[in-house]
Predicted model as a PDB file, atoms N, CA, C, CB and O in Angstrom, pLDDT in the B-factor column:
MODEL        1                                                                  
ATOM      1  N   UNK A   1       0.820  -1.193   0.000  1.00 80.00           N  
ATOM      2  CA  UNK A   1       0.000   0.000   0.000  1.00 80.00           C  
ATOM      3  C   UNK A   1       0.868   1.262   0.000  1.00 80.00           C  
ATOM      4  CB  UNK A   1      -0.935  -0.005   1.207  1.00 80.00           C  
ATOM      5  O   UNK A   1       0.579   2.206  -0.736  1.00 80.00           O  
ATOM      6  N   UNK A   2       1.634   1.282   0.590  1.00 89.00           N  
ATOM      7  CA  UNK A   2       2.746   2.282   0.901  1.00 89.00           C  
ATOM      8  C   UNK A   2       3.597   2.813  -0.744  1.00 89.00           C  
ATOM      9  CB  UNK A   2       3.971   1.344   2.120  1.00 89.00           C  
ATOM     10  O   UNK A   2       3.823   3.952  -1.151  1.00 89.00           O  
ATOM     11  N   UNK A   3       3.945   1.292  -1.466  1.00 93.00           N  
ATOM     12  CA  UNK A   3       4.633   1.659  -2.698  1.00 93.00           C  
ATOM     13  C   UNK A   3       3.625   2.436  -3.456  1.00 93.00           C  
ATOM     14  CB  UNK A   3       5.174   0.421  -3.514  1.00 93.00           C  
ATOM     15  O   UNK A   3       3.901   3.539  -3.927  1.00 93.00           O  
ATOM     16  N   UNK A   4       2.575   1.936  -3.571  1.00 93.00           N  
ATOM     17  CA  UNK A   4       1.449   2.932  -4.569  1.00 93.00           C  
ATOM     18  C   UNK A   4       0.825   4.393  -4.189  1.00 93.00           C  
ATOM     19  CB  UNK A   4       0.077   2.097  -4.746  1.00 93.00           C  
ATOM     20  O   UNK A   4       0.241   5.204  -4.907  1.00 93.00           O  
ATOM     21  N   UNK A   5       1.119   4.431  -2.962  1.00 95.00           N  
ATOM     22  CA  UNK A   5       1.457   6.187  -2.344  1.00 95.00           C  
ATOM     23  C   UNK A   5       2.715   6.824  -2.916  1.00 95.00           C  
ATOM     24  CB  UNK A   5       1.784   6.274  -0.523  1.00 95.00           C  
ATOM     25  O   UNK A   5       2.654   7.967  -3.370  1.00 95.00           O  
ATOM     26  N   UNK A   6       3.551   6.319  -2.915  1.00 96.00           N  
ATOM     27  CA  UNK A   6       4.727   6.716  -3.433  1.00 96.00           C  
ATOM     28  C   UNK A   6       5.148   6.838  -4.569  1.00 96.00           C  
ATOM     29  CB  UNK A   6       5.393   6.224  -3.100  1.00 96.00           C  
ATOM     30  O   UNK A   6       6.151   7.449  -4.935  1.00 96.00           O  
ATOM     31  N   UNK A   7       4.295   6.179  -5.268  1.00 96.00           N  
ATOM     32  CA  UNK A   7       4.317   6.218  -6.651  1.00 96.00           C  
ATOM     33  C   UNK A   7       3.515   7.287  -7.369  1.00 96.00           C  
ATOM     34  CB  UNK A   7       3.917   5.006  -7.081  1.00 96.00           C  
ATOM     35  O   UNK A   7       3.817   8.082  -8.259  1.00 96.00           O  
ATOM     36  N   UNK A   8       2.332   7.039  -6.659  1.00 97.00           N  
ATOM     37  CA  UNK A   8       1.168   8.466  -7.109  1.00 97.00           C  
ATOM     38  C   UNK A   8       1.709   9.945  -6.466  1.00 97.00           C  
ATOM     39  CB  UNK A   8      -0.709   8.183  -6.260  1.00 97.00           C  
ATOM     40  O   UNK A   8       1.462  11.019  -7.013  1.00 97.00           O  
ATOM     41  N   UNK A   9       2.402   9.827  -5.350  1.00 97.00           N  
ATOM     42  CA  UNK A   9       2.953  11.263  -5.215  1.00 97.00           C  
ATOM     43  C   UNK A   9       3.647  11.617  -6.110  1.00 97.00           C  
ATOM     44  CB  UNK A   9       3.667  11.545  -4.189  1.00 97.00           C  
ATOM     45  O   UNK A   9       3.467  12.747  -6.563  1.00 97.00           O  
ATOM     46  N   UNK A  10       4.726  10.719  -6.690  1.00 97.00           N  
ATOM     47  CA  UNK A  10       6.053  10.661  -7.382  1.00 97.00           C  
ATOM     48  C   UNK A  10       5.723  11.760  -8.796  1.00 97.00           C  
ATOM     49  CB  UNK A  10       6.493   8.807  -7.849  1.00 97.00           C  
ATOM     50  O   UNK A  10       6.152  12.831  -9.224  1.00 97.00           O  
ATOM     51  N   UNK A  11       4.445  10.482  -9.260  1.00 97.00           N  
ATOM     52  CA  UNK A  11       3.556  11.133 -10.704  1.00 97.00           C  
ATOM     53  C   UNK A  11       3.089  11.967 -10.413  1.00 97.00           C  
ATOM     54  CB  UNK A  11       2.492  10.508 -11.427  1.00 97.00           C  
ATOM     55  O   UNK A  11       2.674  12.565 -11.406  1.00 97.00           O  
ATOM     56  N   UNK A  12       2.824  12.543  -9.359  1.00 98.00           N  
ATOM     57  CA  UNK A  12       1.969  13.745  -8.973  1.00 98.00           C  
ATOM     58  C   UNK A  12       3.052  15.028  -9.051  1.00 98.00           C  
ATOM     59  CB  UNK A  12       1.240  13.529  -7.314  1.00 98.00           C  
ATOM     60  O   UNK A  12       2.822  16.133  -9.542  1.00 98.00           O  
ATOM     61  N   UNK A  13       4.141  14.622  -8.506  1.00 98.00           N  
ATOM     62  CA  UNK A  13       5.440  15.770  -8.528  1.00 98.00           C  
ATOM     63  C   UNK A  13       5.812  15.953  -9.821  1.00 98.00           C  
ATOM     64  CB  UNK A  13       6.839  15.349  -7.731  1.00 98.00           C  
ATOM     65  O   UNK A  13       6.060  17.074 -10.266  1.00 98.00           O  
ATOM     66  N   UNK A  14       5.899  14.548 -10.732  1.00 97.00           N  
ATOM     67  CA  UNK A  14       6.540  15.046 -11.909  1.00 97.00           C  
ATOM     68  C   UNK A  14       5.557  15.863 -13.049  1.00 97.00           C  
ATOM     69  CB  UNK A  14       7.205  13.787 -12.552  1.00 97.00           C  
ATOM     70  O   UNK A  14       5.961  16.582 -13.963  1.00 97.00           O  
ATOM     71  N   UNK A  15       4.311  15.567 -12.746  1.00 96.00           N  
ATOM     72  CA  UNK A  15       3.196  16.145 -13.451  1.00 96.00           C  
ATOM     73  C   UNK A  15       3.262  17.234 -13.295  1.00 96.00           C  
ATOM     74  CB  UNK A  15       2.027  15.809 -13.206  1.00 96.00           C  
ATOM     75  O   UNK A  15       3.379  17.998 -14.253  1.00 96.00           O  
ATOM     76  N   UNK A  16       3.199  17.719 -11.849  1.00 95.00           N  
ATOM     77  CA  UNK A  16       3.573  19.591 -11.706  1.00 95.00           C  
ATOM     78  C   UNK A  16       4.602  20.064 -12.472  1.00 95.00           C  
ATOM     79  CB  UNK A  16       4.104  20.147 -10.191  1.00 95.00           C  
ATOM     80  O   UNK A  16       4.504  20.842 -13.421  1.00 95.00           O  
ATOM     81  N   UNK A  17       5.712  19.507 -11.974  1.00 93.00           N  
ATOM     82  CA  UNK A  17       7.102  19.642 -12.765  1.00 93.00           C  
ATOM     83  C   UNK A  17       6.687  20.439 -14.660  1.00 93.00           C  
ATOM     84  CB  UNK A  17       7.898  17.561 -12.868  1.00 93.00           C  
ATOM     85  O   UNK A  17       6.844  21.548 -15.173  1.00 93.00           O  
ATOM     86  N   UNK A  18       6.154  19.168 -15.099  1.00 91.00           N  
ATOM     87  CA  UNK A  18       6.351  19.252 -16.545  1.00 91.00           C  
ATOM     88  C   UNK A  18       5.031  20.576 -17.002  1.00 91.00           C  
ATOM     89  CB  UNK A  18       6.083  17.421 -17.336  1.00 91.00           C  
ATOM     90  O   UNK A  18       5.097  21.381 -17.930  1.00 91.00           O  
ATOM     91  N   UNK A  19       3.824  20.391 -15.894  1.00 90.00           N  
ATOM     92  CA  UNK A  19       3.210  21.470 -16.349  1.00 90.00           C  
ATOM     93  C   UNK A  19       3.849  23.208 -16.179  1.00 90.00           C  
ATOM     94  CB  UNK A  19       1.948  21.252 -15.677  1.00 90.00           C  
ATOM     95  O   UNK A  19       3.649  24.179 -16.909  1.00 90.00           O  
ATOM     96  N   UNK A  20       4.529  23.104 -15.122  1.00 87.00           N  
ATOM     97  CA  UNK A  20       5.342  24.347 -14.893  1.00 87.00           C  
ATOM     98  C   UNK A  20       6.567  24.775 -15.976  1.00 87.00           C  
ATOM     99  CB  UNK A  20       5.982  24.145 -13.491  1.00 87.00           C  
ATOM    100  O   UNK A  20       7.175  25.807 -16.258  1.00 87.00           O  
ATOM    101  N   UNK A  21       6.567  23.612 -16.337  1.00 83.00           N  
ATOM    102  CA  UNK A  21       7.678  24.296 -17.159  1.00 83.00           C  
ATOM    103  C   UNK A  21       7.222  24.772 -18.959  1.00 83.00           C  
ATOM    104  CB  UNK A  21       9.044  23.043 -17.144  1.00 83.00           C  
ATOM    105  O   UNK A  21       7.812  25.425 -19.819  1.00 83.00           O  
ATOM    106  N   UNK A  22       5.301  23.738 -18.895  1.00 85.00           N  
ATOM    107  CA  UNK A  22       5.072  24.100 -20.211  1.00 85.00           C  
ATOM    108  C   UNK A  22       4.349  25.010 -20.079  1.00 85.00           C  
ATOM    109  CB  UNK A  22       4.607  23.242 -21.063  1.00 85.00           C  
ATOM    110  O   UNK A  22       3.631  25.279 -21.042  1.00 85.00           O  
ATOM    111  N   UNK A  23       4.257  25.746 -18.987  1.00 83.00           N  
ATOM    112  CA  UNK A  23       3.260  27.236 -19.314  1.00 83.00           C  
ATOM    113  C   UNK A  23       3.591  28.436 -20.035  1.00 83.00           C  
ATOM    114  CB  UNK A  23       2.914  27.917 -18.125  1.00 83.00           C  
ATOM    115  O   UNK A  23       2.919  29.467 -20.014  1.00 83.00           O  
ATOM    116  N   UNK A  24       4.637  28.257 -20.663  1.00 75.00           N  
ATOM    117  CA  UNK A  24       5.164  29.776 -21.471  1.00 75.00           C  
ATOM    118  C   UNK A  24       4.839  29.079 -23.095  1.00 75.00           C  
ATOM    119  CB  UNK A  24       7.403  30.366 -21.126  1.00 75.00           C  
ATOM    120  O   UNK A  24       4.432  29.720 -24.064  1.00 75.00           O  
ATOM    121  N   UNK A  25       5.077  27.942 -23.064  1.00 78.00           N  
ATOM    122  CA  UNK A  25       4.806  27.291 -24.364  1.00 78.00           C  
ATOM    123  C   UNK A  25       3.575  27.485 -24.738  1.00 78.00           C  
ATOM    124  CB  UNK A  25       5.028  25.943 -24.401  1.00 78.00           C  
ATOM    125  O   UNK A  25       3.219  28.078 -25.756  1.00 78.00           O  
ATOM    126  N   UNK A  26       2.574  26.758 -23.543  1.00 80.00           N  
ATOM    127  CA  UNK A  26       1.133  27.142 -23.868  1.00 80.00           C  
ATOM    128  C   UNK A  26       0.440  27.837 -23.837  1.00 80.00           C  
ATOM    129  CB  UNK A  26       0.549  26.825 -23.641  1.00 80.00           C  
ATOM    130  O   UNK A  26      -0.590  27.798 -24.509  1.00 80.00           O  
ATOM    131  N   UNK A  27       0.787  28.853 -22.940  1.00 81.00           N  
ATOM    132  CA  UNK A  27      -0.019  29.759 -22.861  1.00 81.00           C  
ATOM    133  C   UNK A  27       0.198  31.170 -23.607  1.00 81.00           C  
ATOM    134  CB  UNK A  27      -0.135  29.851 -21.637  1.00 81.00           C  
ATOM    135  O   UNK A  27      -0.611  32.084 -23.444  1.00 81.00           O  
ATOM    136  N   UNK A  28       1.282  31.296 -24.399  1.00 77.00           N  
ATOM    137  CA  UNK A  28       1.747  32.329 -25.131  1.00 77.00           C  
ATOM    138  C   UNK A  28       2.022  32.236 -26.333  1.00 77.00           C  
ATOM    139  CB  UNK A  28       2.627  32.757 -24.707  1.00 77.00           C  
ATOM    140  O   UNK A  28       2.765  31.299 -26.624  1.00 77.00           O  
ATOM    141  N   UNK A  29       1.576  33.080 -27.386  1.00 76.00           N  
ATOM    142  CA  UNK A  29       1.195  32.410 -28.774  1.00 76.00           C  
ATOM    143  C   UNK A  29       2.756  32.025 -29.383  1.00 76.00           C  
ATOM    144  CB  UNK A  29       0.209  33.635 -29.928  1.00 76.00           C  
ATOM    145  O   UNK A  29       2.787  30.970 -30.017  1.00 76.00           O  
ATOM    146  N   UNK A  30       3.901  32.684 -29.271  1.00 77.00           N  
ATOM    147  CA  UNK A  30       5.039  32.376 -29.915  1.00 77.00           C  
ATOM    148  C   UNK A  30       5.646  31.763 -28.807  1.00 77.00           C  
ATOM    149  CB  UNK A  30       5.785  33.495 -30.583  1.00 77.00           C  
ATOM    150  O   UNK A  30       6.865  31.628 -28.913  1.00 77.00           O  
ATOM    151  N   UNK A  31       5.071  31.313 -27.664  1.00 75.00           N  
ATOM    152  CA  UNK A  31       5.719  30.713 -26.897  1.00 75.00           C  
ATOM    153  C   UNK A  31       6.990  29.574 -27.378  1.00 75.00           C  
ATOM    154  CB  UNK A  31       4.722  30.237 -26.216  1.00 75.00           C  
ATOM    155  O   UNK A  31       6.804  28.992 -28.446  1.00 75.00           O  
ATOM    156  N   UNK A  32       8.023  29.324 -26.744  1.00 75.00           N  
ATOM    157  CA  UNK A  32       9.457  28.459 -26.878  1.00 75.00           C  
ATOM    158  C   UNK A  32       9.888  28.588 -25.762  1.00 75.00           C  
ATOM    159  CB  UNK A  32      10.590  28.863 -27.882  1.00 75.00           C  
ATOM    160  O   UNK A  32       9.573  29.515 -25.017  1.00 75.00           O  
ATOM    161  N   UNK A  33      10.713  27.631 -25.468  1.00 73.00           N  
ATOM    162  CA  UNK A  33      12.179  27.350 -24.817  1.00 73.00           C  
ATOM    163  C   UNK A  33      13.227  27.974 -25.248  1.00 73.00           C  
ATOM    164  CB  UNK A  33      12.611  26.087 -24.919  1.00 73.00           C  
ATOM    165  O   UNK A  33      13.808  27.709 -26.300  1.00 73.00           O  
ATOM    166  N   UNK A  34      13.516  28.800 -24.497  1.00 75.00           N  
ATOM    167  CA  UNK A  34      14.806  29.392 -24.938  1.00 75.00           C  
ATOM    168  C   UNK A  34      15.936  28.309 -25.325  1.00 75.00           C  
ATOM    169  CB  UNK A  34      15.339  30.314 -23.775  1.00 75.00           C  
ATOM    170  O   UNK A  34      15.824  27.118 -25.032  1.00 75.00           O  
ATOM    171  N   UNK A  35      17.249  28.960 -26.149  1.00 77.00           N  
ATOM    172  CA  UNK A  35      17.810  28.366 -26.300  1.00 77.00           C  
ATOM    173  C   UNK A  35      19.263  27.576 -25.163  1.00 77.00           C  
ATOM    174  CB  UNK A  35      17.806  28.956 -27.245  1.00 77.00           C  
ATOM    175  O   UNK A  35      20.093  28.336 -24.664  1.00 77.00           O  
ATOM    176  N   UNK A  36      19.304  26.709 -25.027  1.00 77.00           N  
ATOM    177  CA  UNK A  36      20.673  26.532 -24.149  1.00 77.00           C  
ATOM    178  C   UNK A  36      21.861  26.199 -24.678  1.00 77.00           C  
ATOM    179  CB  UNK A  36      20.584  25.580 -23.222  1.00 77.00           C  
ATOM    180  O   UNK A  36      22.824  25.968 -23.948  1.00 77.00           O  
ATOM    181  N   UNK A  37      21.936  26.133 -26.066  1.00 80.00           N  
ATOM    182  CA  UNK A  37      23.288  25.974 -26.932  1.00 80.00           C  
ATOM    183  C   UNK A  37      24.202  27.435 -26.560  1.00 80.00           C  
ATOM    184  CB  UNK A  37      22.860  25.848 -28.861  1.00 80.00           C  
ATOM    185  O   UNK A  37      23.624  28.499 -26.341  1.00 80.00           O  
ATOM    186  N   UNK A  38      25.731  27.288 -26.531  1.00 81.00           N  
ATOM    187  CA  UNK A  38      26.251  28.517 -26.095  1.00 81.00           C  
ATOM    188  C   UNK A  38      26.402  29.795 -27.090  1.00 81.00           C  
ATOM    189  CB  UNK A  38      27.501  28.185 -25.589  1.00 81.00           C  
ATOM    190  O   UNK A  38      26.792  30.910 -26.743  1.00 81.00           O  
ATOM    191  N   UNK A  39      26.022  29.411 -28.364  1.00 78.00           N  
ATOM    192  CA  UNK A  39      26.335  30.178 -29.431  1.00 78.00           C  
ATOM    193  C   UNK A  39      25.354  30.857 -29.440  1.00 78.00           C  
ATOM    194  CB  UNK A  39      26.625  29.635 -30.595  1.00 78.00           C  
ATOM    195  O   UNK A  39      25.519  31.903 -30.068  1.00 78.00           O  
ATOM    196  N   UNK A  40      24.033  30.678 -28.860  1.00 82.00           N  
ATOM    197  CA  UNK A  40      22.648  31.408 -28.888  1.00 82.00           C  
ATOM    198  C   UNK A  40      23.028  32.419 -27.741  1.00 82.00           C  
ATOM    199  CB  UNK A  40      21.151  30.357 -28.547  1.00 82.00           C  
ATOM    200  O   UNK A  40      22.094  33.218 -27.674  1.00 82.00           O  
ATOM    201  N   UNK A  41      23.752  32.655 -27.041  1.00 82.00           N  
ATOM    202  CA  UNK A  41      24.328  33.392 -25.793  1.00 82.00           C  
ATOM    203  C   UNK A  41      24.885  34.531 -25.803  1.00 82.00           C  
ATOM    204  CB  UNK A  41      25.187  32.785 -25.222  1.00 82.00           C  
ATOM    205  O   UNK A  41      26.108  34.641 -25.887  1.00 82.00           O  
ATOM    206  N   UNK A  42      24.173  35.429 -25.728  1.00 85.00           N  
ATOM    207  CA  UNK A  42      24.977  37.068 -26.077  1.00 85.00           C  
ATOM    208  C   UNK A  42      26.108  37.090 -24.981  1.00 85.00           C  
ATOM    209  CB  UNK A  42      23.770  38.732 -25.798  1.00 85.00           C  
ATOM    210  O   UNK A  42      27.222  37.128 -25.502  1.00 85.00           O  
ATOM    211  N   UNK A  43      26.127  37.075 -23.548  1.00 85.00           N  
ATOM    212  CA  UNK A  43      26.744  37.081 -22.378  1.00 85.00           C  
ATOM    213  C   UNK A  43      28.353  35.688 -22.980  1.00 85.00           C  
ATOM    214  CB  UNK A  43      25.278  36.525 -20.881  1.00 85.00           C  
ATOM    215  O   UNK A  43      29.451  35.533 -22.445  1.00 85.00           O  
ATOM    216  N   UNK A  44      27.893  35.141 -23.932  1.00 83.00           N  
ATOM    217  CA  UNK A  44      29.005  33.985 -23.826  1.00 83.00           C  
ATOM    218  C   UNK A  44      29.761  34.720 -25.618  1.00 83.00           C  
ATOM    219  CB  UNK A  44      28.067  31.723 -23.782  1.00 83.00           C  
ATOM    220  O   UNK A  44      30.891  34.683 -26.105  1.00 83.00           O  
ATOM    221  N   UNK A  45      29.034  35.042 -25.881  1.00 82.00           N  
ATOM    222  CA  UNK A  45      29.518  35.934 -27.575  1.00 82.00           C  
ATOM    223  C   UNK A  45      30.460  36.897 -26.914  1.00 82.00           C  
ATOM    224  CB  UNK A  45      27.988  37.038 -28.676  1.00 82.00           C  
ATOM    225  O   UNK A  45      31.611  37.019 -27.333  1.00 82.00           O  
ATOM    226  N   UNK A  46      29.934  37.695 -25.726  1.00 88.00           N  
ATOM    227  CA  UNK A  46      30.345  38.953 -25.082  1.00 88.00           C  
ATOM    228  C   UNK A  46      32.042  38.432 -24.847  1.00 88.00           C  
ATOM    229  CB  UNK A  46      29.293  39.368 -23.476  1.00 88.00           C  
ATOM    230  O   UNK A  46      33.041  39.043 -25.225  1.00 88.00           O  
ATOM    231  N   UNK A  47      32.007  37.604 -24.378  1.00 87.00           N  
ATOM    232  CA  UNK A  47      33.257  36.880 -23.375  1.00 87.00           C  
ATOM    233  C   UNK A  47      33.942  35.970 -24.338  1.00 87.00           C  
ATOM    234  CB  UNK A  47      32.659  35.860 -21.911  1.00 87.00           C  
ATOM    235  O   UNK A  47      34.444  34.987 -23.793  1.00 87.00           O  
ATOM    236  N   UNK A  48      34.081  36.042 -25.555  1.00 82.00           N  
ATOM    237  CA  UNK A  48      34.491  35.033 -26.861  1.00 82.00           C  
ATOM    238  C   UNK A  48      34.507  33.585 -26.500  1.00 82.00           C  
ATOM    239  CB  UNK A  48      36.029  35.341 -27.461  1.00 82.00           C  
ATOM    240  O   UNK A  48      35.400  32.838 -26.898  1.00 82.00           O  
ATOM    241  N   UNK A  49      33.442  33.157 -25.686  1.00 82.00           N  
ATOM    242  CA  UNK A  49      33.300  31.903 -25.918  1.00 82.00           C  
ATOM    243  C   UNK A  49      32.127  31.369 -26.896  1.00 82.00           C  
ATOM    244  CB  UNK A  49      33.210  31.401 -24.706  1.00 82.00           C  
ATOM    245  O   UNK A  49      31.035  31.773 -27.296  1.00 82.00           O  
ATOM    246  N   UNK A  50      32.944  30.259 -27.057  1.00 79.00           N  
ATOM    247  CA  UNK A  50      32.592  29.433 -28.647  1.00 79.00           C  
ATOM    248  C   UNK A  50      31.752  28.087 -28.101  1.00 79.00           C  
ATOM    249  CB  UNK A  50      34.357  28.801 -29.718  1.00 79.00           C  
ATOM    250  O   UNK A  50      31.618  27.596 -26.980  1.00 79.00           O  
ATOM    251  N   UNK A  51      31.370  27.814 -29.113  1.00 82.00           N  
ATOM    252  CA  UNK A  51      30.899  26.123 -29.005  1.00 82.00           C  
ATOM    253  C   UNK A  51      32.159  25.296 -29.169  1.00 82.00           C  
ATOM    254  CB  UNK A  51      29.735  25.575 -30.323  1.00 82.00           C  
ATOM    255  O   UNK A  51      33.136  25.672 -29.816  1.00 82.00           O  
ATOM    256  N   UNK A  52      32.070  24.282 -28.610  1.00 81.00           N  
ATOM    257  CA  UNK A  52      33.622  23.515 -29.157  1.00 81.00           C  
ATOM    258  C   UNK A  52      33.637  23.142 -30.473  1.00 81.00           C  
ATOM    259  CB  UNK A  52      34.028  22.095 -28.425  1.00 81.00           C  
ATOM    260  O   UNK A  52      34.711  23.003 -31.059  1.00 81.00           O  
ATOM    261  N   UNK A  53      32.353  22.920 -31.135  1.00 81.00           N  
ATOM    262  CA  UNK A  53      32.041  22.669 -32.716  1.00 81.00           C  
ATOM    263  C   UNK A  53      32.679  23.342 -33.369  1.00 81.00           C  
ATOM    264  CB  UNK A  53      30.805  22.869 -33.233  1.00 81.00           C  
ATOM    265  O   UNK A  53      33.138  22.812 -34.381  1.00 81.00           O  
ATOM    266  N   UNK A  54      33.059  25.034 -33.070  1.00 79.00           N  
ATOM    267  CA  UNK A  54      32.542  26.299 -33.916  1.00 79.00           C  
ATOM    268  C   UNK A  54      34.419  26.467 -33.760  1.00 79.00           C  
ATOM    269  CB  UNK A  54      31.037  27.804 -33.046  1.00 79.00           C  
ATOM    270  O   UNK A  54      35.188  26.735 -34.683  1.00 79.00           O  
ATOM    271  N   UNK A  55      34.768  26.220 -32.361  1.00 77.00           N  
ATOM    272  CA  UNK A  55      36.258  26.320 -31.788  1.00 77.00           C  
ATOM    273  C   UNK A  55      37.275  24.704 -33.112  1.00 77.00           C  
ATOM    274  CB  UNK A  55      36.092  25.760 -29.284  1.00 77.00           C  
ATOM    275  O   UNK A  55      38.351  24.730 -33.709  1.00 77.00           O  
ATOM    276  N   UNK A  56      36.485  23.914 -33.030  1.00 80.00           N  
ATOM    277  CA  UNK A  56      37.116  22.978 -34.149  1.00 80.00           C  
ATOM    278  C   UNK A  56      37.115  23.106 -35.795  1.00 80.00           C  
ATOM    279  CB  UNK A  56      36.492  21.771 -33.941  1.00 80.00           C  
ATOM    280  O   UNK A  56      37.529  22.277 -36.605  1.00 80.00           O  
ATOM    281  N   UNK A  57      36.594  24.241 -36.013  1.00 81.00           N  
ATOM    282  CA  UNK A  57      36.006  24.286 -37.352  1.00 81.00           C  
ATOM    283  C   UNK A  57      37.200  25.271 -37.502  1.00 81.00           C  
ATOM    284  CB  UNK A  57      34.261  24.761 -37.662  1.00 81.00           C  
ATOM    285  O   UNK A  57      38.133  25.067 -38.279  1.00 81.00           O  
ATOM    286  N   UNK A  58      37.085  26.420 -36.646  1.00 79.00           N  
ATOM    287  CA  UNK A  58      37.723  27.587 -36.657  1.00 79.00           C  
ATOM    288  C   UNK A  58      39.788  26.565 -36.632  1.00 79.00           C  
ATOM    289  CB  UNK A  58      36.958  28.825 -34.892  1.00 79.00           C  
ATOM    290  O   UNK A  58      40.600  26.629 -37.555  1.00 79.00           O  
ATOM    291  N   UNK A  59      39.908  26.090 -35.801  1.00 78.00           N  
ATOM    292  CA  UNK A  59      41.320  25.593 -36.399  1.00 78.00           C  
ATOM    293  C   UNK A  59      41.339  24.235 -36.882  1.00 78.00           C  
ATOM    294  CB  UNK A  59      42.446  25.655 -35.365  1.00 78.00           C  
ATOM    295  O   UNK A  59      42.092  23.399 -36.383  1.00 78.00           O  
ATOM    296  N   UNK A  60      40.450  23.940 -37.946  1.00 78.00           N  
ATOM    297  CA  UNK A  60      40.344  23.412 -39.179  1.00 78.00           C  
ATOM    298  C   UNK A  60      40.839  24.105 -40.544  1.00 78.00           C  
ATOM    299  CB  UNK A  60      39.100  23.178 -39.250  1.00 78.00           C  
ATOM    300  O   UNK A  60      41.339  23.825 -41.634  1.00 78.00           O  
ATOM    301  N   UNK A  61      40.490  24.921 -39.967  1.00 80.00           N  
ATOM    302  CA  UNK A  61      40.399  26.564 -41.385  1.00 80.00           C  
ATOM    303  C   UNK A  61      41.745  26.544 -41.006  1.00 80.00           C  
ATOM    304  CB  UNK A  61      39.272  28.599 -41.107  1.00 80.00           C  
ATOM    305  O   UNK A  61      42.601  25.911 -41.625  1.00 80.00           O  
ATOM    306  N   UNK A  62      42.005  27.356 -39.805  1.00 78.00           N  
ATOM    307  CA  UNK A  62      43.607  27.934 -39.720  1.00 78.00           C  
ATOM    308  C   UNK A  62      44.449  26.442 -40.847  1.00 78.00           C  
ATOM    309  CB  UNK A  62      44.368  27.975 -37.387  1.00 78.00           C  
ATOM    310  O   UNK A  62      44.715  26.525 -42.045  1.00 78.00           O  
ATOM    311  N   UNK A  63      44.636  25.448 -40.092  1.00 70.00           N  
ATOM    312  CA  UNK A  63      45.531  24.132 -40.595  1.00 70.00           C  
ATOM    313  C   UNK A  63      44.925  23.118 -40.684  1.00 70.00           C  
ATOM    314  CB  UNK A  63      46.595  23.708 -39.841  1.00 70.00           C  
ATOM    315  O   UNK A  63      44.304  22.649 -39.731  1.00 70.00           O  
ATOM    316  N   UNK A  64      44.985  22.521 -41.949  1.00 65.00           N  
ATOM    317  CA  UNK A  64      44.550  21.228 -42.431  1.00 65.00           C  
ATOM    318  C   UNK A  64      45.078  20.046 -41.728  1.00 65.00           C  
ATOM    319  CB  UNK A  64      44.878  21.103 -43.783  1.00 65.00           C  
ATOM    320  O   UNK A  64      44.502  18.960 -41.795  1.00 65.00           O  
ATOM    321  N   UNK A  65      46.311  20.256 -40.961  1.00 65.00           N  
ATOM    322  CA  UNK A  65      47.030  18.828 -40.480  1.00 65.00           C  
ATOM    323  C   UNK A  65      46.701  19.435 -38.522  1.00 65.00           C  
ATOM    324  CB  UNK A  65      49.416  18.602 -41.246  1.00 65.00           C  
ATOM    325  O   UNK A  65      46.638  20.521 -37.946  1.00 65.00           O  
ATOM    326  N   UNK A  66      46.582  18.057 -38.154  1.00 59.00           N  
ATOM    327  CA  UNK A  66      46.601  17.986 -36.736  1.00 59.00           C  
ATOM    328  C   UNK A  66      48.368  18.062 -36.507  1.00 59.00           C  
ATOM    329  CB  UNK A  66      45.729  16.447 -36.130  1.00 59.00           C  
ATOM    330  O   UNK A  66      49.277  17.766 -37.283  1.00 59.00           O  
ATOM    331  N   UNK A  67      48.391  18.578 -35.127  1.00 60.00           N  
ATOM    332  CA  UNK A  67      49.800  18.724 -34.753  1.00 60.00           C  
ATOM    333  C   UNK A  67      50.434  17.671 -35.200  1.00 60.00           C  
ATOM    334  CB  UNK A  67      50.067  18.870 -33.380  1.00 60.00           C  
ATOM    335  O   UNK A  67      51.446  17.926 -35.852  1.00 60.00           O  
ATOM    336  N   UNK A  68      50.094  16.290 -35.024  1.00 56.00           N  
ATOM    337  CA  UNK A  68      51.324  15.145 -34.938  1.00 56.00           C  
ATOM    338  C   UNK A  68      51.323  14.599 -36.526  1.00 56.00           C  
ATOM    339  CB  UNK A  68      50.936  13.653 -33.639  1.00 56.00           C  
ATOM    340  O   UNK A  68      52.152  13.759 -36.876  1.00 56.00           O  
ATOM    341  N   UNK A  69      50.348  15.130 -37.439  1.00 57.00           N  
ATOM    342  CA  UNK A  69      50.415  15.460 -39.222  1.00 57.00           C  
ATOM    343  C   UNK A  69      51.184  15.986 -39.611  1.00 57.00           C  
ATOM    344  CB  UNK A  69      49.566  16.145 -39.897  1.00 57.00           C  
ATOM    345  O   UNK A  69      51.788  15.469 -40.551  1.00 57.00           O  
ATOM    346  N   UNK A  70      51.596  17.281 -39.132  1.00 54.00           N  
ATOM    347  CA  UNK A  70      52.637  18.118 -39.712  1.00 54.00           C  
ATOM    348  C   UNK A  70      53.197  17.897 -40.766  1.00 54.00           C  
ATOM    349  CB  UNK A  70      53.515  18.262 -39.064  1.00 54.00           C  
ATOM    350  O   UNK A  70      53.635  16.792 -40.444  1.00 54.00           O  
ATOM    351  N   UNK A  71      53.620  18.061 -41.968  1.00 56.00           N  
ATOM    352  CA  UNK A  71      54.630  17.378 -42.438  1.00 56.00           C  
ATOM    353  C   UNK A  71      56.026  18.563 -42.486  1.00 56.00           C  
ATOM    354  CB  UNK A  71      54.105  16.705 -43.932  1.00 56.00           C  
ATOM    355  O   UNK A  71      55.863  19.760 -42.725  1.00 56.00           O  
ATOM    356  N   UNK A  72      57.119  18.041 -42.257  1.00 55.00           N  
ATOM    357  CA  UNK A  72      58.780  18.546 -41.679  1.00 55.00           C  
ATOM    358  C   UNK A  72      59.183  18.882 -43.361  1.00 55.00           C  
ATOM    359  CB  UNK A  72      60.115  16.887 -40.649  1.00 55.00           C  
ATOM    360  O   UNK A  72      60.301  19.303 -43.656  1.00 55.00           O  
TER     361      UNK A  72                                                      
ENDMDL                                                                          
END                                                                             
């Protein structure tokens, strides 16, 4: 009896959970989730941080060979 209390609270917490977090979605016509990628980040643009994607691409461009490629 005890596990199925615990279980229905459990679903009961996570139900709040997920409705709280979809009330900007639903209830607002262009509603979204902001973004959490770092490149969407003015504060992280501000401070020249990169995505590591954007940081590998960028010394791709600089040099075609990885350090231990080199050729002498």
């Amino acid at each position: 009896m005890i596990m199925i209390e615990i279980m229905l609270i459990t679903a009961l917490i996570i139900a709040i959970a997920v409705a709280f977090l979809c009330v900007k979605v639903f209830l607002l016509r262009k509603g979204e989730f902001a973004s959490q990628h770092i490149h969407d980040s003015k504060a992280m643009k501000d401070r020249g941080i990169h995505c590591v994607f954007d940081q590998d691409k960028e010394q791709r461009n600089k040099s075609p060979y990885a350090v231990s490629e080199k050729k002498k």
